[in-house]
N, C-alpha and C positions, 0 to 999 in steps of 0.2 A: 578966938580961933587963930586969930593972926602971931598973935602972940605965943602960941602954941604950938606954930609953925615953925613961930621964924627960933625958937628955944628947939624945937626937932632939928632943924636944920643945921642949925649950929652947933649940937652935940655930934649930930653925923660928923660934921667939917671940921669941929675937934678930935674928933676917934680916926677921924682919917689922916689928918695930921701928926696927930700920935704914932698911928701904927707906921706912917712915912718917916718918923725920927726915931722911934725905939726899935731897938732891936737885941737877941738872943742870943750870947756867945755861949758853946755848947762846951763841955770841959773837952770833946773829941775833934774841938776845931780849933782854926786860928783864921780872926776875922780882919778884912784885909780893908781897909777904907778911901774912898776915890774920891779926889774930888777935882771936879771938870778931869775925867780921863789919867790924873793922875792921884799915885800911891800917896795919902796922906798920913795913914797912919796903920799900924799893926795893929791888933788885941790879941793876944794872946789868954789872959786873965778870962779865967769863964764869969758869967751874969749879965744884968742887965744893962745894956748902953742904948747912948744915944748919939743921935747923927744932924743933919742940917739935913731938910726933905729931897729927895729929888727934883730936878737937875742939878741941884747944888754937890749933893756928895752920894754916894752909891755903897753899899758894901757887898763884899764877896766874901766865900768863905772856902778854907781850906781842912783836906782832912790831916787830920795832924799823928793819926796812926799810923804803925807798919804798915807798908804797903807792899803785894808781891806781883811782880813779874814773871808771865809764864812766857816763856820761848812760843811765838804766835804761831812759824813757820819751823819745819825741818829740812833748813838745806842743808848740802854734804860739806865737809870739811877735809880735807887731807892731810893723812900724816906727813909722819919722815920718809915713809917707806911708800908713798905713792899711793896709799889704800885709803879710800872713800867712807868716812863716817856721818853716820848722821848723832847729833848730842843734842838732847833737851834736857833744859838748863830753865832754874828760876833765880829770879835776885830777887834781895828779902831790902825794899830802903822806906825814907820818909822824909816828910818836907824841913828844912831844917832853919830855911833861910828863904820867909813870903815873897819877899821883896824879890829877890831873884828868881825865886821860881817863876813871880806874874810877870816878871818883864821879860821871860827867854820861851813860857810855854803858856801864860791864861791862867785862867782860872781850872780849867779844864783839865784834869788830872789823865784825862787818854791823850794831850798831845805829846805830853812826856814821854809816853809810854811808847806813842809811836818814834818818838826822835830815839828813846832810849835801846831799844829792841837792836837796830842796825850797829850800835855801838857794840855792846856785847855779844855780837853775832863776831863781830870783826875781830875785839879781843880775844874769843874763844879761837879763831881762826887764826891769830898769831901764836900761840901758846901751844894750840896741836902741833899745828906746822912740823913744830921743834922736836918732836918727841914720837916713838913707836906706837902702836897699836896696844902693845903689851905693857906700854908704860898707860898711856892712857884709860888703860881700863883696869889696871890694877895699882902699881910701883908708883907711879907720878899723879894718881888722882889727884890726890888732896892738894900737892903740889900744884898743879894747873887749874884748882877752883883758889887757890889761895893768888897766885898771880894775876888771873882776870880781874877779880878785886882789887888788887895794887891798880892796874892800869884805870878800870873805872872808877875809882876815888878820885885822879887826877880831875876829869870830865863830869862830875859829879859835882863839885863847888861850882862849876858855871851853870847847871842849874836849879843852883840853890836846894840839892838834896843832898843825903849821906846814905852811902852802898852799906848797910850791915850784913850782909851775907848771900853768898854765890854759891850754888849746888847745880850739882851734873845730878838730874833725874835718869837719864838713863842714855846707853854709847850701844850705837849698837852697826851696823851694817847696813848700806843701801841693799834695797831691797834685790834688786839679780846677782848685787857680790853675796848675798847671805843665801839665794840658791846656790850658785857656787860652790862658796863655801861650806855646803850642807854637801852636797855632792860630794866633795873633796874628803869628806869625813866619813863618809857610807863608804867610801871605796876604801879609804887606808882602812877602816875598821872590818871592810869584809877580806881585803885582803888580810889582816889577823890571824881572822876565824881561816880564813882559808890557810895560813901557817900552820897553827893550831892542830887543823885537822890531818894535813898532813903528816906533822907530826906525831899526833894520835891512833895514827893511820901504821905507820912506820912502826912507832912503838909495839903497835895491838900484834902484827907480822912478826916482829921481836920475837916476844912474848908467846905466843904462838908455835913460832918455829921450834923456841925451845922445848916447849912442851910436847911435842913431838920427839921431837928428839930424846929426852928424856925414856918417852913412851917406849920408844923402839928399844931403849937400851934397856929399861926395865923389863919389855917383853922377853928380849933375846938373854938376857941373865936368867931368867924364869925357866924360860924353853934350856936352857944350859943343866940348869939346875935338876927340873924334872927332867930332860935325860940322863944324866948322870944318876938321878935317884932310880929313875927306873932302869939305867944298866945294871944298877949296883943290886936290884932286887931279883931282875932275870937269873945275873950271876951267880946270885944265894939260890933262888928259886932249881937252877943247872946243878948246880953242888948240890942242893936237897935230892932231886931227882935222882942225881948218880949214886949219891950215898945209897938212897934208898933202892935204887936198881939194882946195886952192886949186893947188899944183903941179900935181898930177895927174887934172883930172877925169874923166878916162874912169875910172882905178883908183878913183875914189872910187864913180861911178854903180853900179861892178863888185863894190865892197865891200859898197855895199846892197842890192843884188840878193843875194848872200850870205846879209847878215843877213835879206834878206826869207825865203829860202828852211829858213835854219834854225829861224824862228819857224813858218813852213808843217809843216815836216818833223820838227816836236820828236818825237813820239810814233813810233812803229813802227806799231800800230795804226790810228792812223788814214789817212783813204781819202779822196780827191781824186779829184773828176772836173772835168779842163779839159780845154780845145783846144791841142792840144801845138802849133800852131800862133800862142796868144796871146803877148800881150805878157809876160807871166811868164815864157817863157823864153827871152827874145831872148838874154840873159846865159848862156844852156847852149847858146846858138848861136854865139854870137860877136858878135851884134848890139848896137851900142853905144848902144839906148836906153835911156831915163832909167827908174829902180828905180822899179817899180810895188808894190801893195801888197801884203800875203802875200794869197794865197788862201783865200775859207772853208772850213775843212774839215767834211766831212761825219762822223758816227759811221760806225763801219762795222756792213753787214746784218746786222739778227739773222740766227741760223739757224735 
């Protein structure tokens, strides 16, 4: 039993010591190795290594991918022209150089991030500075993510990483200039609509007017016309008449007595008292005197 102990004990004391000096390099890192407190050695080369156990030598490990940076905070920025942006922004980098990155931030890949954040806030804020609102968001983009980048490259070798790529996610307005500005844009655009309409307006009265006008001339051409036709038909009608008078007068005196009678006799109603003896109805006698005038009619008796 003793023997079987002290053989358990010592393979523990082995595997513990083993796993104290071996260790893992991963192909997505770069292992960094200490010994008493300093950098003794890089690996880069993935598989298996080994170490002197702690407190002797220590390893750390770094990621050795892209890494991206997102803009943590949006504070404003100001143009050329005095106006208040806010820009979120990511940079695309990765460790390039262990050595310096553990000796300016750790192992710790967020103190970077925190030291790093203030720097590109600041390059972004010299590079708007320079330039309009219209240039920033359209004409000079690419221009002002490509300059950020020159500037952080310089500041980028002191902590041991490399800037591959700086993008504006998006430019927009602090929050009461974009009511503002939303205001400012309801009103030119209602002012428009209000042009617009008036002009619509003006137009429609135009258009309107004319047709009217139009109206009236085509009515009074009308009314010209139909009088004219119908003088021209009276006149014929006067000329038929006389012609036909002039042949036949006794028929003509006959015809008047006629019309005198049917102007007499228009109503049913009404009531005539003559001397059936007068001149009125020589023409219901056969008498060929000259057409006298209609008779007045009387209403007829209440009852």
């Amino acid at each position: 039993m003793n023997r079987l102990g002290f053989f358990v004990g010592g393979l523990l004391l082995l595997l513990m010591l083993a796993s104290s000096t071996l260790f893992i390099v991963d192909q997505r890192q770069v292992a960094v190795v200490y010994e008493f407190g300093q950098i003794k050695e890089v690996i880069q080369e993935p598989g298996l290594k080994w170490k002197l156990p702690p407190p002797f030598q220590n390893v750390a490990f770094l990621d050795r991918r892209i890494q991206t940076l997102d803009s943590p905070e949006t504070r404003p920025i100001f143009t050329a022209e005095k106006k208040s942006l806010v820009i979120d922004w990511l940079v695309k980098w990765r460790v390039t150089d262990p050595r310096q990155f553990i000796r300016n931030n750790g192992a710790d890949m967020r103190n970077l991030e925190a030291r790093l954040s203030p720097i590109v806030h600041a390059a972004f804020n010299e590079e708007v500075t320079k330039r309009t609102v219209g240039e920033v968001l359209s004409s000079a983009r690419d221009r002002v993510m490509q300059d950020v980048r020159s500037r952080l490259s310089e500041d980028a070798k002191s902590f041991g990483i490399e800037i591959l790529d700086v993008r504006i996610k998006r430019v927009d307005f602090v929050s009461n200039i974009t009511d503002s500005i939303y205001s400012r844009m309801r009103s030119e655009r209602q002012q428009v609509a209000n042009q617009l309409r008036s002009t619509g307006a003006a137009e429609g009265e135009k258009i309107r007017a004319d047709a009217d006008r139009q109206r009236e001339v085509i009515v009074a051409e009308a009314y010209r016309d139909a009088q004219k036709v119908k003088g021209d038909g009276d006149a014929k009608a006067s000329a038929i008449f006389a012609d036909s008078f002039g042949r036949d007068p006794q028929f003509a005196q006959f015809y008047r007595s006629l019309e005198a009678y049917r102007a007499s006799f228009r109503n049913k109603s009404d009531l005539m008292i003559v001397d059936p003896s007068s001149d009125f109805f020589k023409s219901m006698r056969g008498a060929g005197a000259p057409p006298v005038a209609p008779a007045r009619t009387a209403p007829p008796p209440r009852k």
